[in-house]
N, C-alpha and C positions, 0 to 999 in steps of 0.2 A: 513823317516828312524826312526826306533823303539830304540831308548835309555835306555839302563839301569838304571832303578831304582840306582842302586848306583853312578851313573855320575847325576844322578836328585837331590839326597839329599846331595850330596858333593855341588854343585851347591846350593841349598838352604843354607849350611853348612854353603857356604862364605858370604850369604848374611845373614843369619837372625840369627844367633844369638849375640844379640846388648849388652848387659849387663853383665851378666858374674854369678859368684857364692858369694856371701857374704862369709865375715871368720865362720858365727855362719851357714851354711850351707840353708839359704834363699836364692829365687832367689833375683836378683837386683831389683830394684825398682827405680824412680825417678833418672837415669842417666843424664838427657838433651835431648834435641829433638834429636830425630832419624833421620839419613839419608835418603833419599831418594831412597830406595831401592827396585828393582824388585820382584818378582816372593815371594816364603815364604813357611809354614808349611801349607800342604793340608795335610787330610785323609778320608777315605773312608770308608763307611758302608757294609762290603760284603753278600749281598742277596746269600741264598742257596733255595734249597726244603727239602722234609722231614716232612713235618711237622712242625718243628721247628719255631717261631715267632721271627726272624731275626731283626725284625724294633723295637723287644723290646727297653727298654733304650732310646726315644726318643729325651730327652733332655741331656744326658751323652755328646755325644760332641761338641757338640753346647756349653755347660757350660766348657768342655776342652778346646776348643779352644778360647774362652773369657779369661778365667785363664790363657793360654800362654799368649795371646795379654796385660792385664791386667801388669801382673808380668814382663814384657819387657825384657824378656832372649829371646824370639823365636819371631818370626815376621809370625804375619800367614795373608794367604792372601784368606780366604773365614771365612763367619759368621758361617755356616751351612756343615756339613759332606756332601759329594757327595754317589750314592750308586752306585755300580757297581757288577755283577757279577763274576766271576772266567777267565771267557771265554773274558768279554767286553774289548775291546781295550782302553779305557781308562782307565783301571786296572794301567794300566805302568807309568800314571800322578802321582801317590798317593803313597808317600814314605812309608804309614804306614796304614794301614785296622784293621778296629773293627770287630769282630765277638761276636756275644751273640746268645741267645736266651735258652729257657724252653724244647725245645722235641727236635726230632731227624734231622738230619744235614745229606744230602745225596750230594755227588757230583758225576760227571759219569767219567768215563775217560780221556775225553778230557778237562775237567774243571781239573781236579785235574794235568795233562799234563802242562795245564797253568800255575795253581797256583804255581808249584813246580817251572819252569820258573821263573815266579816272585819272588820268595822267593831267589832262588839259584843266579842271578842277582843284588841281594842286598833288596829285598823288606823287609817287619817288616807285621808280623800276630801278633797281639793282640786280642786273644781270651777271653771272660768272660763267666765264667760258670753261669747262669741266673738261677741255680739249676734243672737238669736236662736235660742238655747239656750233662755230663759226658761220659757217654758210648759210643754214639755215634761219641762225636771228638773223643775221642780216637782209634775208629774202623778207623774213619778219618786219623786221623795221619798214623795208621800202616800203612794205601794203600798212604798215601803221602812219607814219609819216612820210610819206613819198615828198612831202616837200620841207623836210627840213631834214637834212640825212646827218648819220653819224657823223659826228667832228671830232679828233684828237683834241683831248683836253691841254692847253701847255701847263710846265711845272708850275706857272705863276698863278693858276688858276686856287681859290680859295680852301677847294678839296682839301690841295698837298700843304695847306698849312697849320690846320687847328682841328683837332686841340693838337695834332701832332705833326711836325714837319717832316716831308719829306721833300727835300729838293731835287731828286734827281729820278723822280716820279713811284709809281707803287712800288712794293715790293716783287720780290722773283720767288715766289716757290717751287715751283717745277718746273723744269729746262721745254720741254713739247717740243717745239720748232726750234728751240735754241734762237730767237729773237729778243729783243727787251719788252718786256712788259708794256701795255699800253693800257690808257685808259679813254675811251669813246664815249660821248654823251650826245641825247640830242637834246637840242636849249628850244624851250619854250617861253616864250615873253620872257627871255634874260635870266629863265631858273632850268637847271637839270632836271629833265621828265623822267628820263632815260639813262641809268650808268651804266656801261658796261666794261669789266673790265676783263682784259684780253690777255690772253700766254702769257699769266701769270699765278693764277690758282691759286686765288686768296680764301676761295671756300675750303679749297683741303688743306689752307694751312692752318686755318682756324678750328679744324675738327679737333678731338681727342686727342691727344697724346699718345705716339705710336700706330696710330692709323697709318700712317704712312712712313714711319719713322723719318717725319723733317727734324733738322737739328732746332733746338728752342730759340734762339735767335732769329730762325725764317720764323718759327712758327707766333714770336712774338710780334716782331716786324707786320705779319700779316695780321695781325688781331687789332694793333695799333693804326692799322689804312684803314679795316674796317670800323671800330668805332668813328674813324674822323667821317665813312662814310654815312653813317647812322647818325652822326651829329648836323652832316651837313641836311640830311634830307629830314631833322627835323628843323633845323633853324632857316631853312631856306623855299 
């Protein structure tokens, strides 16, 4: 029987978040031994065609999900992101999917049939624009949601607060257009289906160290949006 993504991350919900929020808004750290607890935070790399170089960001969540496990708010139970398709039946294991990449993003009908599936059920899309992703998700989204289109998220939005604040929206890791960072979502029934976050390249700043030689500041900044993203798409 095929379970809902949102009965999967409630389910995780009750098990793995073990620590809590600090008053100065860090995650907890150094609580005491952890229970003994099943199941945890998975996510998934989503493979398209297009052209597009989807496996970009190699090391982005592999270094996310260390930083949960690390920070002892989220309990995750793999080292390594899973990759899955639109269509693949293990799609429905994975509360939260990465997308990236540099060129064009194609899906056919019956993957985007699915995806929507997944999304509308409770799933979390976290998209990174790898600069030059832009047009193409977007032509994406309209045939996924044609009626509920991307919206700028404002600072007040829940995202930019916990575990870590950010008021004056994501981070900047690489200049591209030289614009400020943006973050877009599309809302379904009052929850983010959809994040994507724009000319701001939080995937490569969460890579390795010296992949791109970002100074550690960006590259902290950018690890710290992304856990609050990973926290949001499980608690929400």
């Amino acid at each position: 029987m095929r379970l809902s993504v949102r009965f999967i991350a409630n389910l995780f919900l009750a098990g793995a978040i073990l620590g809590g929020v600090t008053p100065d808004g860090a995650l907890a750290q150094n609580r005491g031994p952890r229970p003994d607890l099943t199941g945890g935070f998975t996510v998934a790399r989503l493979k398209y065609t297009g052209g597009g170089d989807w496996y970009s960001d190699e090391s982005s969540l592999r270094n996310l999900l260390r930083a949960l496990r690390e920070r002892g708010d989220v309990r995750t139970s793999h080292d390594k992101e899973a990759v899955v398709t639109a269509t693949d039946p293990e799609l429905w294991n994975y509360p939260m999917l990465f997308m990236t990449g540099h060129g064009n993003v194609k899906m056919n009908d019956e993957e985007l049939k699915s995806l929507r599936a997944y999304l509308d059920q409770g799933g979390f899309l976290w998209a990174d624009d790898n600069f030059g992703l832009d047009v193409s998700f977007r032509a994406l989204m309209n045939r996924l949601y044609p009626d509920a289109p991307l919206t700028e998220l404002p600072f007040t939005h829940p995202l930019f607060k916990a575990p870590h604040a950010f008021p004056s929206g994501a981070p900047k890791v690489h200049e591209h257009d030289g614009g400020p960072a943006k973050v877009f979502a599309v809302i379904r029934n009052g929850r983010i289906a959809v994040l994507y976050t724009f000319d701001a390249d939080i995937g490569n700043g969460i890579e390795d160290a010296g992949v791109h030689d970002d100074p550690p500041e960006k590259r902290q900044a950018a690890l710290r949006f992304a856990v609050n993203i990973a926290t949001y798409a499980l608690t929400n």
